[in-house]
ROZAKOL-935106 format. One record per residue (C-alpha): x negated, y, z negated. Coordinates in steps of 0.001 Angstrom, whole numbers, padded with zeros to 6 digits, always signed. Each point is the difference from the previous one (the first is absolute). Example, Ala and Ser with C-alpha at 12.3 -4.5 7.8 and 13.67 -1.06 7.14 Angstrom:
-012300-004500-007800;-001370+003440+000660;
This chain:
+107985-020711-011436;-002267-000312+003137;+000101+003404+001135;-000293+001237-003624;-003508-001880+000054;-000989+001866+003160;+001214+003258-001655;-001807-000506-003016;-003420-001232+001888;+000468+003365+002509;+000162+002099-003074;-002738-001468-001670;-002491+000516+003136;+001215+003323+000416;-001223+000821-003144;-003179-001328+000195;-000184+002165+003545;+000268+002981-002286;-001858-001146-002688;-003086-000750+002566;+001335+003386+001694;-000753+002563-003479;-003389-001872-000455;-000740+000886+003476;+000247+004058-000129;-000808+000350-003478;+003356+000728-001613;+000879-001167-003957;+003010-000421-001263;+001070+002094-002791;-000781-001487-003007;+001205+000783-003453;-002264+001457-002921;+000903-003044-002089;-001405-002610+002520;-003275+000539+001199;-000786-003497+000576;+001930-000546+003261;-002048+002845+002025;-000982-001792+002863;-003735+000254+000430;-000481-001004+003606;+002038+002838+000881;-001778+002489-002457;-003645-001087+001627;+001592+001409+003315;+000765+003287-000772;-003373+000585-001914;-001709-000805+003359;+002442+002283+002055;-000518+002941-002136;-004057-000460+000009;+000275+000102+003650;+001966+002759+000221;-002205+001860-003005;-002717+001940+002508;+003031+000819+002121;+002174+002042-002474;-002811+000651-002570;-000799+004032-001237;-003547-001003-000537;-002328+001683+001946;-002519-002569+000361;-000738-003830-001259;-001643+000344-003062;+000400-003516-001157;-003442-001091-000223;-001107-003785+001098;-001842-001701-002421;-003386-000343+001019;-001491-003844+000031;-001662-000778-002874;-003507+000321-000708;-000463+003531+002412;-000337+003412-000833;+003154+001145+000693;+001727-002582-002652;-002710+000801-002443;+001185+003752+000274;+003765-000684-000437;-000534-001835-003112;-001956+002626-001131;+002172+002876+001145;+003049-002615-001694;-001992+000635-003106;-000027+003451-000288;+003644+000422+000555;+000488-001490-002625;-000778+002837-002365;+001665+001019-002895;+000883+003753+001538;+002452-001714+002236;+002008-000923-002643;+001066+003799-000282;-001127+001453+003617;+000377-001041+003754;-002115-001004+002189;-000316-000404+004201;-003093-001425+001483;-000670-000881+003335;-003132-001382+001246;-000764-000505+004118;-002735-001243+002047;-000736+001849+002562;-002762-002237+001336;+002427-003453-000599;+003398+002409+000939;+001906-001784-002231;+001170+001355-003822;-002691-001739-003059;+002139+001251-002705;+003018+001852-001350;+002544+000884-002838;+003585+001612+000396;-001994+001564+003271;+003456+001115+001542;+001113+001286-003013;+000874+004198+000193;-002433+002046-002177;-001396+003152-000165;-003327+000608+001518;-001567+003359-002038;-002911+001106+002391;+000070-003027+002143;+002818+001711+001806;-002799+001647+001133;-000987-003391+002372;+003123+000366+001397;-000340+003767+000736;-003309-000692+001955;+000763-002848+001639;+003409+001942+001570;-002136+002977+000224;-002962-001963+002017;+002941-001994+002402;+001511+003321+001154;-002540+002517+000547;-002463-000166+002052;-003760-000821-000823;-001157+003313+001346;+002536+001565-002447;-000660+003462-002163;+001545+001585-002376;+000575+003729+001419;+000876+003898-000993;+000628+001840+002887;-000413+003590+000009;+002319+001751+003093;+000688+003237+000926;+002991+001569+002143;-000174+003510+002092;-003193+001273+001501;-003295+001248-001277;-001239+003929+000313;-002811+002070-001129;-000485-002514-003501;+003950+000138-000208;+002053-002642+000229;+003641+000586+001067;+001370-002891-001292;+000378-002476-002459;-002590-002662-001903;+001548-003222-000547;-001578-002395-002036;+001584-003936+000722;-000523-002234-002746;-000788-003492+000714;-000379-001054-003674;-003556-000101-000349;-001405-000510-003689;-003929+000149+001360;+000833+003676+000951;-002467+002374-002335;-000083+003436-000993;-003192+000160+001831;+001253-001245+003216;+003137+002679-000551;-003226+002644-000061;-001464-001446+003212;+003513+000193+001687;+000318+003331-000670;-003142+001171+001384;-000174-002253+003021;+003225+002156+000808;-001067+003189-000478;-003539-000417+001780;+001240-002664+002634;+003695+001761+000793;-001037+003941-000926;+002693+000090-002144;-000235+002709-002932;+003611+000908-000623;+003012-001986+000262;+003787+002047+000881;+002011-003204-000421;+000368-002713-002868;-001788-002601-001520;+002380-002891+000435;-000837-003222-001953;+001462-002917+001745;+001040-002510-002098;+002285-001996+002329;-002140-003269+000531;+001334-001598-003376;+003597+000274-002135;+000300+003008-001874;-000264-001846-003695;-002629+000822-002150;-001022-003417-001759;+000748-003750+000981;+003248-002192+000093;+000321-001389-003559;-002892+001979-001671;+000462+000111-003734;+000209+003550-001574;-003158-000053-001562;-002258-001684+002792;-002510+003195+000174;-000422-000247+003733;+001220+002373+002945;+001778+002518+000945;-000561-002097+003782;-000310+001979+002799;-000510+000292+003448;-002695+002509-000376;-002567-000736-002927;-003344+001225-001049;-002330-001881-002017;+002780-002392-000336;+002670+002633-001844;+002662+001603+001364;-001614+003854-000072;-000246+000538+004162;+001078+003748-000173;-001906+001446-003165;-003541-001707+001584;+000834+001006+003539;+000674+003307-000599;-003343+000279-002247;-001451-001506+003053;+001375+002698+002771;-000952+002653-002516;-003741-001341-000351;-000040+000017+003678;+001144+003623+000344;+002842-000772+001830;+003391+001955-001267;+003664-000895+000469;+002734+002761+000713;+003157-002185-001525;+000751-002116-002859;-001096-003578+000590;+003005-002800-000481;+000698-003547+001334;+001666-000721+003109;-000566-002448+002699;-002007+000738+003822;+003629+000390+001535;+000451-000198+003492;-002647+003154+000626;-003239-000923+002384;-002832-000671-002487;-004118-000158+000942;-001646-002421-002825;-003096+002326-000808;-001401-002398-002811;+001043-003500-001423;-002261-001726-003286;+000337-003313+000501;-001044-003298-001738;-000834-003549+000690;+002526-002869-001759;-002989-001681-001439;-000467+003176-001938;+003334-000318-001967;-000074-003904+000053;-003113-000028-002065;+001159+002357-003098;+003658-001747+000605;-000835-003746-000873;-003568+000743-001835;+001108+002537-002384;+003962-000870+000135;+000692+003290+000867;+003636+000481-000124;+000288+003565+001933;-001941-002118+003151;+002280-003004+000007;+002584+002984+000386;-001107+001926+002447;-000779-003302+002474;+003778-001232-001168;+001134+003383+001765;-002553-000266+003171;+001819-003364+000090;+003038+001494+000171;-000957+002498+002640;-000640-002124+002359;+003946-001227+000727;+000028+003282+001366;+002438+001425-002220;-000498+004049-001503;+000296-000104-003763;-000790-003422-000200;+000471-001966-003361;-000527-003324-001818;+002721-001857+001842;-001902+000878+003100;-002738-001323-001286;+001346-003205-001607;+001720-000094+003399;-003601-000810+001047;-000998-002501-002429;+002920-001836+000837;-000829-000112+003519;-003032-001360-000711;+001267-002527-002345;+002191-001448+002675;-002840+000170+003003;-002083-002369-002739;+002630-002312-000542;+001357+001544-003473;+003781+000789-000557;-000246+003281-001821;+003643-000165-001538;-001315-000953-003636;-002416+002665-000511;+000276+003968-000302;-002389+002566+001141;+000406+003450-002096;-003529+001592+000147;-003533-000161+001205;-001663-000426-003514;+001917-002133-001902;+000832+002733-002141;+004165-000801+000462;+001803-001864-002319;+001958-001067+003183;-003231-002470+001805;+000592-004004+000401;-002347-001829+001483;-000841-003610-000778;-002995-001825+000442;+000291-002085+002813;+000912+003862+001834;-003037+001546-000853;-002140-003228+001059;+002067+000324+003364;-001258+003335+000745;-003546-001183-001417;+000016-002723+002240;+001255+001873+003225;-002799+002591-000947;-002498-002110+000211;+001042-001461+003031;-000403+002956+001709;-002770+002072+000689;+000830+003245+000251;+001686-000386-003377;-002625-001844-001828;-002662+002249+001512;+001434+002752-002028;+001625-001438-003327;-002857-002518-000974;-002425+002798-000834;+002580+002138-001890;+001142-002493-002606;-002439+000038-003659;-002412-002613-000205;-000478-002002-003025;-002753+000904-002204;-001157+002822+002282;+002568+002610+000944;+003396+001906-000211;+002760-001476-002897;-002118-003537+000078;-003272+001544-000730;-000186-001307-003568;+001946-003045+000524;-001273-003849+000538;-003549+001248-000339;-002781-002731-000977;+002528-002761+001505;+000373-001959+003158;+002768+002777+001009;-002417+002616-000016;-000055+001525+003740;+002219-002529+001496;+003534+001342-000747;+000934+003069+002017;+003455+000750-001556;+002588+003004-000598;+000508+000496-003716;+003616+001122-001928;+000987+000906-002950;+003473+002444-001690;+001298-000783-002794;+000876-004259-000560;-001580-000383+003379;-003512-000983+000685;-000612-001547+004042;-003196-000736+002181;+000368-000815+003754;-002842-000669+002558;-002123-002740+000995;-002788-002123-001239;-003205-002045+001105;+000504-002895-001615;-002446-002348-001398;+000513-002166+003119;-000704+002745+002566;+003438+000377+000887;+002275+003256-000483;+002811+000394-001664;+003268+002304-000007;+001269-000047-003508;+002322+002230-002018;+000640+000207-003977;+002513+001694-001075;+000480+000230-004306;+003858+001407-001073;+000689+000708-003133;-003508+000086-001736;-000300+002271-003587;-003248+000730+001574;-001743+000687+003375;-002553-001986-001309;+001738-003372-000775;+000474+000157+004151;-003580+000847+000827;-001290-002726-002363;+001935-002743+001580;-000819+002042+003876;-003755-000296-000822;+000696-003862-001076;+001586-001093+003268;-002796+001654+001869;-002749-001149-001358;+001519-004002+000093;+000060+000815+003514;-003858+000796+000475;-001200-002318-002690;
C-alpha cells in the first residue's frame, strides 16, 4: 500500500511535467468538435506570439504595409480617418480595391487597403517599365538605328551590302530616313549599291504583338525597326534611297550583320527622355514597348523577349528588398491580360525611384501633372490637388489605376498607388483616384 502511494504520487508529477511541458512549446492537445470548452488558452496565447514572430520571416509580402496609427490630434490621423471614409464607398460593394499610401519624408506607410493584394495595373505597368528601364541603362543612354555597310567603296559604287540594325526606335521619322539617305550618298559617295539591303531585326523576338494581347487591341505589328512608330522600315527606306538617287542592284530582304566586317557609316539616334515623355504623358503603349525590349537588350541576349525583360524587373525587385514571386511581368504597356502588380510593388519602385537620382532625375518630369498636362490635364483642376500630384494614369477595360507621388498639404511627399478592379466604368476609379488625392493636399 506504501509503494502504491509513491507510484501513484510519481505518476501524478509526471503528468504535471508534461502538462507544464505542452504549455511550454506551444503544443494543444487534440480536442474534439463537440468540446470546445476545454481548449487550453494559456497554451493557445503561445503559439499566436510564435507565429507573429516568425510572420516577417516566412511572409510573401513585399513590404510592411500595415500602417501605425498616427497619435491623435496630427495630420497624419486626421488623413486616415478621412482616407477610412472614403473606402467606405458603395462601389466596393461590387469592385476591389488596393491602396497604399507612403511617406517618403516620415519613411514609414500613412495608409493602405488589401496593398499586397495581386491586381492588374493597365498603364501603370508602365512605372514599372521605366523604373527597370532607368536601373539598367545607363543615363547617357539612346535609342539607335545603325546604318553599316560591308565590302569596299569605288567610283560611287559600293561593292557590298547596306545593313540597316534595328534598335527599336519609335522616335525614328520618315524625315530622318530622308536625311540618312543623303548623308550616305554625299558623306560615303555612294550612288549604286551591288549587294542587299539587309534589315536586321535580331535585337528583339521575332513576334509581332505582345504576350497576352487581346485580338482586337489595335496596336503593333512591334518591331525592331519602326518609322513613325509603325512597323513600315522597308517601303520608307527604300522611298528614301530612291529620293537620294542612290540605286540598289538586288532585291532587299531581312537578315542579320553576320560575322562579315561592317563600317557604321550613319546611326539616328535619340535621347531616353525623348520616349519617356510621350510614354507616361500620353500613355503611349508602342513606347512602353519599345523601352520593355531596350530592357531586354541589355542581358545581352540576341532576340531578346519579355522574360528577359521581366528577368530585369525581378532583379530589381529583389536589390529593393521585394520578393518578386507574386507578381508577373508580360509587357511594357500594360496592354497583357497576363500583368500583376499590387500596390505596395509599384510604391516600392516609386519609392526606390525617388531615392535615387539618376532615376528621379529622369521619371519625375515624364509623368502627367494634374490639372496641367498629359492623361491628368483635365483632372483635379480648381482643387488643392491641382499641380501637386505627378502620377501615371491606367485604364482597359474593369481597370482604372494612378501611381506617382504627391506634395501633400503638409509639405511632405508621398508614394501612393490606386489600383480599381472590377469597375463598370473607368470613371467610377478616377472619381474615387481624384478623391484620395485631393484629401491628401487639402
Amino acid at each position: 500500500m506504501k509503494y502504491t502511494k509513491y507510484l501513484l504520487l510519481i505518476l501524478l508529477l509526471a503528468s504535471c511535467a508534461s502538462k507544464r511541458t505542452i504549455r511550454q512549446h506551444g503544443y494543444q492537445p487534440y480536442v474534439p468538435s463537440a468540446a470546445p470548452a476545454v481548449v487550453q488558452e494559456p497554451a493557445q496565447v503561445v503559439v499566436e506570439e510564435e507565429v507573429a514572430a516568425e510572420e516577417p520571416v516566412v511572409s510573401a509580402r513585399p513590404l510592411i504595409s500595415q500602417v501605425r496609427r498616427a497619435p491623435e490630434g496630427t495630420w497624419q490621423a486626421a488623413k486616415q480617418q478621412a482616407l477610412e471614409q472614403l473606402c467606405q464607398s458603395p462601389i466596393f460593394e461590387t469592385t476591389q480595391l488596393g491602396l497604399y499610401v507612403y511617406d517618403l519624408t516620415d519613411g514609414e506607410p500613412l495608409f493602405a487597403v488589401n496593398a499586397a493584394q495581386r491586381m492588374r495595373p493597365a498603364s501603370c505597368q508602365k512605372v514599372v517599365t521605366a523604373v527597370t528601364a532607368l536601373h539598367f541603362l545607363r543615363n547617357d543612354f539612346k535609342l539607335t538605328t545603325d546604318f553599316r555597310i560591308t565590302g569596299t567603296v569605288s567610283g560611287g559604287v559600293l561593292n557590298g551590302d547596306l545593313i540597316v540594325v534595328g534598335g527599336m526606335d519609335p522616335l525614328v521619322t520618315s524625315a530622318e530616313l530622308l536625311q540618312a539617305a543623303a548623308s550616305i550618298r554625299q558623306q560615303q559617295g555612294i550612288q549604286r549599291i551591288t549587294g542587299n539591303i539587309i534589315y536586321d531585326r535580331s535585337m528583339r523576338e521575332d513576334t509581332p504583338y505582345g504576350w497576352g494581347w487581346c485580338w482586337d487591341d489595335d496596336y503593333g505589328p512591334l518591331s525592331a525597326l519602326l518609322v513613325d512608330g509603325k512597323d513600315n522600315f522597308e517601303q520608307k527606306w527604300t522611298n528614301a534611297l530612291e529620293q537620294a538617287g542612290i540605286t540598289v542592284g538586288y532585291a532587299a530582304g531581312t537578315g542579320k550583320k553576320g560575322k562579315q566586317q561592317t563600317k557604321s557609316v550613319y546611326a539616328i539616334r535619340h535621347y531616353i527622355d525623348d520616349l519617356l515623355a510621350p510614354m507616361m504623358k500620353q500613355s503611349d503603349n508602342i513606347y512602353a514597348e519599345c523601352l520593355f525590349y531596350q530592357t531586354a537588350a541589355t542581358t545581352g541576349k540576341k532576340g531578346a523577349g519579355h522574360k528577359e525583360a521581366a528577368q530585369r524587373t525581378e532583379e530589381l525587385l529583389r536589390r529593393i528588398g521585394v520578393n518578386p514571386t507574386p507578381y508577373k511581368v508580360a509587357d511594357g504597356s500594360g496592354l497583357s491580360l497576363y500583368n500583376y502588380v499590387s500596390a505596395e510593388m509599384l510604391v516600392a519602385l516609386l519609392g526606390y525611384a525617388w531615392q535615387t537620382e539618376s532615376i528621379r532625375e529622369h521619371l519625375l518630369p515624364s509623368l502627367p501633372v494634374s490639372g496641367y498636362d498629359g492623361t491628368l490635364k483635365n483632372r483635379m483642376t480648381g482643387t488643392a490637388a491641382e499641380g501637386n500630384v505627378r502620377a501615371k494614369t491606367g485604364t482597359v477595360t474593369g481597370i482604372s489605376s494612378l501611381a506617382g507621388y504627391i506634395t501633400a498639404a503638409n509639405g511632405h511627399v508621398l508614394a501612393f498607388a490606386i489600383i480599381n478592379q472590377g469597375v463598370a466604368q473607368a470613371s467610377m476609379g478616377r472619381a474615387f483616384q481624384d478623391k484620395v488625392c485631393q484629401e491628401l493636399c487639402q
